[in-house]
C-alpha positions as CSV (number, residue, x, y, z in Angstrom):
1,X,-9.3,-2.2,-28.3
2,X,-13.1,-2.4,-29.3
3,X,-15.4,0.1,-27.5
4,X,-17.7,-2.3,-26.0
5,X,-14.5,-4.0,-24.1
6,X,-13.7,-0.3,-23.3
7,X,-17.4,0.4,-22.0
8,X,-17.4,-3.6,-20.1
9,X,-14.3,-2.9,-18.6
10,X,-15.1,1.2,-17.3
11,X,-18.6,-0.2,-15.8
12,X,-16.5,-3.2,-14.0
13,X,-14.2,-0.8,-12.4
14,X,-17.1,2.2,-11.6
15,X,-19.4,-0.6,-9.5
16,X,-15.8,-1.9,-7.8
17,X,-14.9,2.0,-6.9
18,X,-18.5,2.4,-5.8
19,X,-19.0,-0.9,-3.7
20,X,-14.9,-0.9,-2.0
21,X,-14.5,-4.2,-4.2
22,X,-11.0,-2.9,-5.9
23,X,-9.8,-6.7,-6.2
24,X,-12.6,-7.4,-8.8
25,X,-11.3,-5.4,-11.6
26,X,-7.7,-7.7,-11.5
27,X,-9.7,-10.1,-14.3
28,X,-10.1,-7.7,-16.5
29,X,-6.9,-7.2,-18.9
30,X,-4.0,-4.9,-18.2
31,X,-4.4,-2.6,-21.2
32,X,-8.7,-2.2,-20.8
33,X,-8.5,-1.4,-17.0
34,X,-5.3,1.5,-18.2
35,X,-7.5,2.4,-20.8
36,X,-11.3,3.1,-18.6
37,X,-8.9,4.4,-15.6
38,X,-7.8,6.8,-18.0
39,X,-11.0,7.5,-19.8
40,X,-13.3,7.0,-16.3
41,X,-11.0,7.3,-13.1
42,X,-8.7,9.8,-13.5
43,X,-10.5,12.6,-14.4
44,X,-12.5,12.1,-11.3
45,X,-10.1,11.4,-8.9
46,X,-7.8,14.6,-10.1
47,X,-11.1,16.8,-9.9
48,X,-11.5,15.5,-5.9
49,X,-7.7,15.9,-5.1
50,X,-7.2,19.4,-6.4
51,X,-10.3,20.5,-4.4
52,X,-9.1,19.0,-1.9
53,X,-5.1,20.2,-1.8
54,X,-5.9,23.6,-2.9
55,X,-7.7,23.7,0.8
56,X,-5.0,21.9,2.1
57,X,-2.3,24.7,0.5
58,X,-4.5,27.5,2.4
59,X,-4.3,25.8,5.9
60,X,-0.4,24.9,5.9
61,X,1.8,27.3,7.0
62,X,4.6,26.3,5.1
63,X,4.4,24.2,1.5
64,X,5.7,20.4,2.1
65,X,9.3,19.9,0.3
66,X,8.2,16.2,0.0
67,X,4.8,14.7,-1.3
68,X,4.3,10.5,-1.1
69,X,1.5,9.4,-3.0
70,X,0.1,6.0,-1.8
71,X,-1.3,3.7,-4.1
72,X,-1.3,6.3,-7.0
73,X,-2.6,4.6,-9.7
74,X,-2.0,6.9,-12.8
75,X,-0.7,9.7,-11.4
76,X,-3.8,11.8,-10.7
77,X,-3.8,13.1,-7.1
78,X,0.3,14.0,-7.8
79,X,-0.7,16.1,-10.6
80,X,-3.1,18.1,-8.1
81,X,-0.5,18.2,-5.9
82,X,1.9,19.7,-8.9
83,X,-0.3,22.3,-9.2
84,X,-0.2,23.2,-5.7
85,X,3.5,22.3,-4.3
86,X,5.1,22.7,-7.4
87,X,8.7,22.3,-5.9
88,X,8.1,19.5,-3.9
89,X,9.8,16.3,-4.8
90,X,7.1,13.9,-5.6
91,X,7.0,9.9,-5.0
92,X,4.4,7.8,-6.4
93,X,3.8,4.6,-4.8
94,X,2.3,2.0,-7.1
95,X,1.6,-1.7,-7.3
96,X,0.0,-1.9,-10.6
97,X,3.1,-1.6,-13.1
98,X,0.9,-0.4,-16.2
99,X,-0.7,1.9,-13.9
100,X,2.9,3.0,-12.8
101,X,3.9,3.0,-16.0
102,X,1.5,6.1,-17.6
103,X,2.3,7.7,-14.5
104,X,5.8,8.2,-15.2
105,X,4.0,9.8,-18.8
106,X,2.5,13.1,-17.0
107,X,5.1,13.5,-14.2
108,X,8.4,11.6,-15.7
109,X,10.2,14.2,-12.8
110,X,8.9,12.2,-9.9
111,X,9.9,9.5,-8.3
112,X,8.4,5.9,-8.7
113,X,8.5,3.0,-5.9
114,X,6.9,0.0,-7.4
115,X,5.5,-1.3,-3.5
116,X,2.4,-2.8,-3.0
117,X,1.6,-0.6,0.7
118,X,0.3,-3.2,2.1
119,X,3.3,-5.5,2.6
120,X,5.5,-2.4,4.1
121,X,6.1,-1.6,7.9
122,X,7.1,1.7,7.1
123,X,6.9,4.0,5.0
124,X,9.8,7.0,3.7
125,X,9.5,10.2,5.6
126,X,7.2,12.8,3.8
127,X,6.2,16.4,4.7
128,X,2.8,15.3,3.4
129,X,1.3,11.7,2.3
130,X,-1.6,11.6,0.5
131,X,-3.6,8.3,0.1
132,X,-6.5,8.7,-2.4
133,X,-8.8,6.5,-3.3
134,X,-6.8,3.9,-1.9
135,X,-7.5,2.6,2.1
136,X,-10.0,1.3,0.5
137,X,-8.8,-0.6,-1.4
138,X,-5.9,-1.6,0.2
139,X,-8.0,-3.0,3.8
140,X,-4.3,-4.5,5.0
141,X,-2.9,-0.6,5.3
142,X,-2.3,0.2,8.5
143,X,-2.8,4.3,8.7
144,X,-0.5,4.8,11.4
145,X,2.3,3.5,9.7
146,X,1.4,6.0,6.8
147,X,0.5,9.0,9.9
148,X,3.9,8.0,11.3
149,X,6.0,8.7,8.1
150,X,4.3,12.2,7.7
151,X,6.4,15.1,9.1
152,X,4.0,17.8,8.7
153,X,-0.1,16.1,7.1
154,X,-1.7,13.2,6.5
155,X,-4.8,13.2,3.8
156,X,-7.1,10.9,3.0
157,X,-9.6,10.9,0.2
158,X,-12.1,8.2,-0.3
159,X,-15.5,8.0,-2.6
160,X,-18.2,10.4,-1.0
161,X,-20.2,7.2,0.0
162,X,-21.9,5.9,3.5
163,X,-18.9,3.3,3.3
164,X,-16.2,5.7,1.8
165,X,-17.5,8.5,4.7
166,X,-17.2,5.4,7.3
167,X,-13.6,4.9,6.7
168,X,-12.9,8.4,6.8
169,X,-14.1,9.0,9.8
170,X,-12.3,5.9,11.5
171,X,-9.1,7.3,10.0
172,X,-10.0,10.6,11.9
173,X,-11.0,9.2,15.3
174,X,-7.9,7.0,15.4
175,X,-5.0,10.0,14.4
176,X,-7.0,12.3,16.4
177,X,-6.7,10.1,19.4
178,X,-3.0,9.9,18.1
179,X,-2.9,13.4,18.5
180,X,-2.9,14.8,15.0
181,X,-4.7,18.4,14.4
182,X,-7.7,18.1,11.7
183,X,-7.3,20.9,9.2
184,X,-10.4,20.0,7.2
185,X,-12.7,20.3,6.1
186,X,-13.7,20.2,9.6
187,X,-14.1,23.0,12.1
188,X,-12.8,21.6,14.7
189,X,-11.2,18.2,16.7
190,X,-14.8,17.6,18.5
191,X,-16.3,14.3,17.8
192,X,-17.8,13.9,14.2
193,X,-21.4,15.1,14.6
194,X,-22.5,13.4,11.3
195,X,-24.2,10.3,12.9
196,X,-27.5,7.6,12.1
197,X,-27.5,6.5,8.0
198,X,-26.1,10.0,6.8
199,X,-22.6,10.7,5.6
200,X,-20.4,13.8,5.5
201,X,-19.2,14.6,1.6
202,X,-18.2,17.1,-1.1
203,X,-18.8,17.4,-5.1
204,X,-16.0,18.0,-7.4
205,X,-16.8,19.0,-11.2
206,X,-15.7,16.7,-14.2
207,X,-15.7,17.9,-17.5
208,X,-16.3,15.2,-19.8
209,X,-15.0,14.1,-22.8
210,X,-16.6,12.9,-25.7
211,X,-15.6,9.2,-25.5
212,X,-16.0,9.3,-21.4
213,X,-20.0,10.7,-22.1
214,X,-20.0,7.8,-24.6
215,X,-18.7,5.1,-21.8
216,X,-21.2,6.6,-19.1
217,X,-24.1,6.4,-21.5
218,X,-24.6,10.1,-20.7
219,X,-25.4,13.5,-22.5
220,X,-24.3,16.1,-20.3
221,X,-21.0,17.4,-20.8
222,X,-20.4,16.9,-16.6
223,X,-20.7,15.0,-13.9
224,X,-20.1,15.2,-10.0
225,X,-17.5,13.2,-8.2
226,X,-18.4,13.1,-4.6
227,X,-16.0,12.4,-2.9
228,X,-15.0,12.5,1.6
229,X,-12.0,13.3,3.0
230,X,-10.0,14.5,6.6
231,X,-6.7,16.0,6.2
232,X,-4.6,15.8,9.5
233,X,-1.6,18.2,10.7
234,X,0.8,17.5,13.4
235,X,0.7,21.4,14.4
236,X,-2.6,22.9,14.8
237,X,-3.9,25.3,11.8
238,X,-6.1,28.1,11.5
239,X,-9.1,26.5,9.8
240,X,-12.8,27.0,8.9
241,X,-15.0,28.7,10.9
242,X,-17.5,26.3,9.4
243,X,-17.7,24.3,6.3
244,X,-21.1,24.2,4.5
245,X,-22.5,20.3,4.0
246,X,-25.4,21.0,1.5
247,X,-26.5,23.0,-0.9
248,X,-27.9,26.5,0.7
249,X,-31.3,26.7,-0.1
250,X,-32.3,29.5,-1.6
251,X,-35.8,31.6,-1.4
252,X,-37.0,34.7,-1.6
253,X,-35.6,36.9,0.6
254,X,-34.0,33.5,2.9
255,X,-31.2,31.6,2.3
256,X,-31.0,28.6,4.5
257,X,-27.1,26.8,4.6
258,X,-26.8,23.6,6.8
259,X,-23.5,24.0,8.6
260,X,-20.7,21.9,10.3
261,X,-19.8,24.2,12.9
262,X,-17.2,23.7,16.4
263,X,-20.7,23.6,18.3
264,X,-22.2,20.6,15.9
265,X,-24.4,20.8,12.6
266,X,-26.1,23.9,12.5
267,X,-29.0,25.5,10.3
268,X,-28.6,29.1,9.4
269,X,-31.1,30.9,8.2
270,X,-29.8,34.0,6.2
271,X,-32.0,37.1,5.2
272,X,-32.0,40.0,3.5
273,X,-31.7,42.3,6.5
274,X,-28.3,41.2,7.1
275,X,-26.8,42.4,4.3
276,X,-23.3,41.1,4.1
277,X,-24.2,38.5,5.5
278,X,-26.7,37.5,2.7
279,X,-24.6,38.5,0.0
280,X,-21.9,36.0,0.7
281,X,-24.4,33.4,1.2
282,X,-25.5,34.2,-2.5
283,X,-21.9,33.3,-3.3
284,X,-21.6,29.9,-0.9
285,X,-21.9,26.7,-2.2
286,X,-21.7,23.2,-0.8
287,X,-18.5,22.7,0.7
288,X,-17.7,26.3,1.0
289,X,-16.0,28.0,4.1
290,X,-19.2,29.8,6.4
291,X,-17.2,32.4,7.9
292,X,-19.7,35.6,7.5
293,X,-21.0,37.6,10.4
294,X,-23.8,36.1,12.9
295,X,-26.6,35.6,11.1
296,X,-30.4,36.3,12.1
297,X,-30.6,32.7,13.3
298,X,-28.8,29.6,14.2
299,X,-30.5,26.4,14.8
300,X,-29.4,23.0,15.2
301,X,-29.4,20.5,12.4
302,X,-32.2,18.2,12.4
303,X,-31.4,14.6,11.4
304,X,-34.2,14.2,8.6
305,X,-33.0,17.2,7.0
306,X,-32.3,16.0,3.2
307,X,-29.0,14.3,2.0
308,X,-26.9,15.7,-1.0
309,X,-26.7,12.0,-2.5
């Protein structure tokens, strides 16, 4: 394969991820899309999953025995999980049989259901399911058929987007009306304060590659993969105190974190005379756990404060 197909068919499937328009990469030919998910996709989605399980690993109790993958493409939220539950039986639930196929390469221990989820009415028992980047793609999947199957969590990753952030949040209200337990990144089961054109969403780091900085047309040797997600318990866990949404910012002497907190979004304003305080603020980053002593003052949030885009 020529690198200008390779490049065509990565920029195809980037604007498809982006935009929620999954079915307009089936044109392109099997072996291209394998080859830009690999150079492109994976990475990415890997980099959001294992930020997002290794939270998940913290708030569970107990480590699932059983991890169902839903719609999981190469393999890359199963290798996070891997890392994490590392005797856990794994299944990976794929429609895409090429896809399926390199899968089977990096974890030729789990287990493979060739299904598209769509079509099924239920799903097999799992202590945890984990559907990322897929709802989106797949508009037919009913979520309480997967929130039914899971014995002990539910998550759900999707691109950190207004429209990626706006099926989250629907899969939160609806399982929280269900009765399912959020264990994050959210403080709490209130109502979703994020509200108006903003969005609620995290940054993972990718390294990149020589060939993927070649694909992107970029030079630096990273990029950010923002990603949202909810991840949903049947028993209540100890979670965050509060969970940081920006990036603090930092000035002499002040350090300023906005701040999803039980009581809505919060500004905390952080300085120097509360010493321990300020010193783990020096440390916090966007999407970190705020759980330091009182600071000197807590405000709430105002709505034209600046979005992390």
């Amino acid at each position: 394969m020529g690198f200008p197909a390779l490049k065509r068919a990565a920029t195809a499937m980037s604007e498809a991820y982006r935009e929620g328009r999954a079915g307009a990469v089936a044109g392109i030919p099997a072996a291209q899309r394998l080859a830009a998910y690999l150079v492109t996709r994976m990475p990415a989605t890997y980099a959001a999953a294992f930020h997002v399980l290794r939270e998940v690993s913290e708030r569970l109790t107990e480590a699932p025995r059983s991890v169902l993958d839903i719609g999981a493409g190469t393999g890359a939220a199963s290798l996070a999980a891997r890392q994490f539950f590392p005797d856990a039986t794994i299944t990976m639930m794929e429609r895409d049989s090429t896809l399926a196929e390199a899968a089977g390469d990096w974890l030729p221990d789990a287990k493979r259901a060739a299904a598209d989820a769509t079509r099924l009415e239920t799903f097999p028992e799992s202590d945890l399911i984990i559907a990322a980047y897929s709802l989106g793609e797949m508009p037919g999947l009913r979520v309480e058929r997967l929130w039914a199957a899971a014995r002990v969590a539910l998550v759900v990753i999707e691109p950190g987007t207004p429209r990626g952030f706006g099926l989250v949040r629907k899969v939160r209200d609806e399982l929280l009306a269900a009765g399912a337990h959020v264990a994050a990144p959210c403080p709490g089961d209130a109502a979703c304060p994020v509200t108006g054109g903003d969005w609620c969403h995290f940054a993972a780091r990718v390294e990149r590659s020589s060939l993927h900085r070649r694909v992107k047309g970029g030079e630096l040797g990273h990029e950010d993969e923002k990603y949202s997600y909810v991840a949903l318990t049947r028993r209540a866990v100890h979670r965050a105190a509060a969970r940081i949404v920006r990036h603090p910012q930092q000035q002499p002497g002040v350090i300023t974190i906005q701040a999803c907190t039980p009581a809505g979004l919060r500004q905390i304003r952080i300085t120097k005379r509360d010493r321990e305080a300020f010193r783990a603020a020096r440390k916090a980053g966007w999407g970190s756990v705020w759980d330091s002593p009182a600071p000197a003052e807590t405000l709430p949030s105002s709505p034209e404060d600046d979005r992390d885009s």
